[in-house]
C-alpha positions as CSV (number, residue, x, y, z in Angstrom):
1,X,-117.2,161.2,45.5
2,X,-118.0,159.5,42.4
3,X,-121.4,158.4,41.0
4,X,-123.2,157.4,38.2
5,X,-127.2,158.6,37.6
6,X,-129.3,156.8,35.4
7,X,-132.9,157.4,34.4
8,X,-134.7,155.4,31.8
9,X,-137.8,156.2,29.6
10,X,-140.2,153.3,27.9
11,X,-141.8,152.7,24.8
12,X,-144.4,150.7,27.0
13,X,-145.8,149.4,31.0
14,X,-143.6,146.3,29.9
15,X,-140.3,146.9,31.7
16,X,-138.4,145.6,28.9
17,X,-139.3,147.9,26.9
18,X,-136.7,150.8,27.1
19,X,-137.2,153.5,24.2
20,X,-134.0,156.1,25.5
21,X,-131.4,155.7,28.6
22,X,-129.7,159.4,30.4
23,X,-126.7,158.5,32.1
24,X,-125.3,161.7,34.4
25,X,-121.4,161.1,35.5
26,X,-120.6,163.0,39.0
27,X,-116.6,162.8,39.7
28,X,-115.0,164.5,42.6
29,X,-118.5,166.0,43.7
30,X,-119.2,167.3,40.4
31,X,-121.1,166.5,37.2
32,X,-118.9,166.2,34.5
33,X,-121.1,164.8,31.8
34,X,-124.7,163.8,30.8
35,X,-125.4,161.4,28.4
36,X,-128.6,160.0,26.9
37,X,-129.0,157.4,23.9
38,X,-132.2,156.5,22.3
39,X,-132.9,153.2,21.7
40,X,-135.5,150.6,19.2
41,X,-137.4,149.0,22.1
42,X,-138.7,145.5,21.1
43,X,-142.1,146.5,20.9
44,X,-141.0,148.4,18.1
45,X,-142.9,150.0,16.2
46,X,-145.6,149.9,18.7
47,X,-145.6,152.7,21.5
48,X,-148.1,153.1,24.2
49,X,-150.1,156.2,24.0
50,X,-149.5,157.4,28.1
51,X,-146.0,156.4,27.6
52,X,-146.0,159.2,24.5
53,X,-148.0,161.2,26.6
54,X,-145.3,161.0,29.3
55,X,-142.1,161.4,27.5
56,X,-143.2,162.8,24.3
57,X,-140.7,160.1,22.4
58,X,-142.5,158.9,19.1
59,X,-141.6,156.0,17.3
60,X,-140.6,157.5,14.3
61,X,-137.2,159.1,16.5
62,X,-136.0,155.6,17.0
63,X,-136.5,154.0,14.1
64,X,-132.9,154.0,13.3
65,X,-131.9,153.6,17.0
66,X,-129.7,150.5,18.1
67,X,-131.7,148.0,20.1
68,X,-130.7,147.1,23.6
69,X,-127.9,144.6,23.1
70,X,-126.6,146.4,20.4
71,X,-125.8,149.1,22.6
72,X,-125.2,147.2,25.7
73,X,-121.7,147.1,25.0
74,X,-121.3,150.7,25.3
75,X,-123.2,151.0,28.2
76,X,-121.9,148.1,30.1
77,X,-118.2,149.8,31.2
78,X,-120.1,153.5,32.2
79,X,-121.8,150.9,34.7
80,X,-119.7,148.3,36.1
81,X,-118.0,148.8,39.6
82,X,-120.4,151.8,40.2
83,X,-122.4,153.5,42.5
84,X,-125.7,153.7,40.2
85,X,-128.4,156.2,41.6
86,X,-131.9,156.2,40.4
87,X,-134.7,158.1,41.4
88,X,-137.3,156.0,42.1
89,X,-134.5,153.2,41.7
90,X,-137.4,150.1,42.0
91,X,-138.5,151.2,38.2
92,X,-135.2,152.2,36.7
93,X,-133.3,149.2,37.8
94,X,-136.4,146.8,37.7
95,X,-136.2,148.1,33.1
96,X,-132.1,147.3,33.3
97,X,-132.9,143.8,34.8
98,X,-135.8,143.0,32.4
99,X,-134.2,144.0,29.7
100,X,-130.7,142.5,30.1
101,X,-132.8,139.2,30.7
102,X,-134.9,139.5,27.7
103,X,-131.6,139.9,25.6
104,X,-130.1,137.0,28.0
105,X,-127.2,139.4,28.9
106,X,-125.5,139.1,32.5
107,X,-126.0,141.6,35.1
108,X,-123.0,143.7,36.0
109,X,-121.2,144.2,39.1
110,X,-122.9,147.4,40.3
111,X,-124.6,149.3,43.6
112,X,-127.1,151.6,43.2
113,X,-129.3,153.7,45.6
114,X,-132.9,155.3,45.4
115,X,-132.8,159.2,45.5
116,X,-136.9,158.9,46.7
117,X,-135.5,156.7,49.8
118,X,-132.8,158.5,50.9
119,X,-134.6,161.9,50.2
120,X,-137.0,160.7,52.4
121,X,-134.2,160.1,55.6
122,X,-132.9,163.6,54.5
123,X,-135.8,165.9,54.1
124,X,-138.1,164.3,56.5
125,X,-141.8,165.3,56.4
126,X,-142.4,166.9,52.7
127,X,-146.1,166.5,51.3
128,X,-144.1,164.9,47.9
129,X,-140.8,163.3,47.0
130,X,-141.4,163.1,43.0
131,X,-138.6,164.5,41.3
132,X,-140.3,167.2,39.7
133,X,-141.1,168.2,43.2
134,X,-138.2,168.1,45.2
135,X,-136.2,169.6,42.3
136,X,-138.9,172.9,42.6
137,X,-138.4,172.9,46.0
138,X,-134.1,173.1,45.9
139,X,-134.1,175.2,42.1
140,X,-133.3,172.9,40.0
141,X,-134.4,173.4,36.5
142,X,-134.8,170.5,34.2
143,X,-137.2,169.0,31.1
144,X,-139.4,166.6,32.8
145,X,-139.4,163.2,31.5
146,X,-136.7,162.9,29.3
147,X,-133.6,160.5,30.2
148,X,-130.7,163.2,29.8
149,X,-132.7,165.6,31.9
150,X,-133.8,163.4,34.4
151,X,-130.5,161.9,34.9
152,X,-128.7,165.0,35.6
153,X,-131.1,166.1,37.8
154,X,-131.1,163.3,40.2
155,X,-127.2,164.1,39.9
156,X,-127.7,167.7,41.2
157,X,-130.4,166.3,44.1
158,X,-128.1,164.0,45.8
159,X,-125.5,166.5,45.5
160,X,-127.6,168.4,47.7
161,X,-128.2,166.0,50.1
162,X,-125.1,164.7,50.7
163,X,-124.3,168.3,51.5
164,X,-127.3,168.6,53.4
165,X,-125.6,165.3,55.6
166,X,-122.2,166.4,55.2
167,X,-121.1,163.3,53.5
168,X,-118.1,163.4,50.7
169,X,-117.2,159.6,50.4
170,X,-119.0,156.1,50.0
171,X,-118.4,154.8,52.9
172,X,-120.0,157.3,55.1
173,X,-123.1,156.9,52.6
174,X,-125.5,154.6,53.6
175,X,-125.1,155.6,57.3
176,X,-125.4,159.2,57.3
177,X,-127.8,159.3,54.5
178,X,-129.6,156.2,56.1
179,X,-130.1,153.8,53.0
180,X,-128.6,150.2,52.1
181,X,-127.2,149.8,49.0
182,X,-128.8,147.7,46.4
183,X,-126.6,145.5,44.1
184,X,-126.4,143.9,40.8
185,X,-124.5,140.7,40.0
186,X,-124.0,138.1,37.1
187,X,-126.6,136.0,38.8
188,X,-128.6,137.9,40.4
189,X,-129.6,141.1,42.5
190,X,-130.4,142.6,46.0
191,X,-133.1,145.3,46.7
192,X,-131.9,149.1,48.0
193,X,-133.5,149.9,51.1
194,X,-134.1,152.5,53.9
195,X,-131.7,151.4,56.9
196,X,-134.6,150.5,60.0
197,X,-133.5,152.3,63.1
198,X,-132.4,150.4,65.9
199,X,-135.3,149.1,68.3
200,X,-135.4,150.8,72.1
201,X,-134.0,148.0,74.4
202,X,-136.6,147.7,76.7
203,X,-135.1,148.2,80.4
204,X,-136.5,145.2,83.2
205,X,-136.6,146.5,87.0
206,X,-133.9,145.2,89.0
């Protein structure tokens, strides 16, 4: 199965704000790459202080770091036609969207899942579903908050739970790990979601 992660840290609470991007590339069922770039958000040089205090980027590392569109067209081909899976996807995807339309750049064709959502179908009934978290719970040892580590992280957790489900190709994803896939497009986008389960049919005496 092949999959891309992506995790993305920012400068600010503005979601167009993206200060450094980890992409984490899983072919075949295994990871065979992370990569992370930093990147001048627009708010530059202004940082907020809880975003520092979260990811620990200062503005002085990306003063000499491309800005969004200037790296976009790197980006863009890791991307396109792929399974992209976020955890926490809502955030992540919401800071690709805002930020491809503050640069007036088109979508790309992509689908993407939430690790939280379908962690949730997999490992029913844990007090937490934060990354941090689950990744304690299965030994997975990573740097909190940064995009490289991140990234690769939510590589190594779906691993496990399409393990856990015994899934090994795309199509059998969104039923056996019980999620919809969200999707990107030159236009416009659809949400990920948790598939609902099916309603009892209610029986009627004869």
């Amino acid at each position: 199965m092949n999959f891309v992660t992506l995790d993305f840290e920012t400068a600010t609470p503005e979601r167009d704000s993206p200060c450094e991007i980890g992409l984490t590339f899983v072919r075949n069922g295994q990871i065979t790459n992370t990569q992370a770039w930093l990147i001048k958000p627009r708010s530059y040089p202004y940082f907020n202080s809880f975003n520092m205090a979260v990811h620990g980027i200062q503005p002085k590392e990306v003063a000499h770091a491309p800005e969004f569109h200037h790296l976009w067209h790197e980006l863009k081909p890791l991307l396109q036609n792929q399974l992209v899976i976020a955890h926490n996807a809502s955030f992540d995807m919401s800071v690709l969207r805002a930020t491809l339309n503050t640069y007036q750049l088109p979508f790309p064709e992509l689908q993407y899942a939430c690790s939280v959502q379908f962690s949730k179908q997999v490992w029913q009934g844990l007090p937490q579903y934060d990354l941090k978290s689950l990744c304690n719970r299965h030994g997975i040892q990573f740097k909190h908050h940064r995009a490289a580590a991140d990234s690769y992280a939510c590589a190594e957790l779906t691993l496990r739970a399409l393990r856990q489900v015994n899934c090994s190709n795309l199509v059998e994803f969104p039923e056996k790990l019980k999620i919809n896939f969200g999707r990107l497009y030159d236009g416009g986008y659809t949400a990920s979601s948790v598939k609902k389960a099916p309603k009892p049919r209610k029986s009627f005496p004869y």
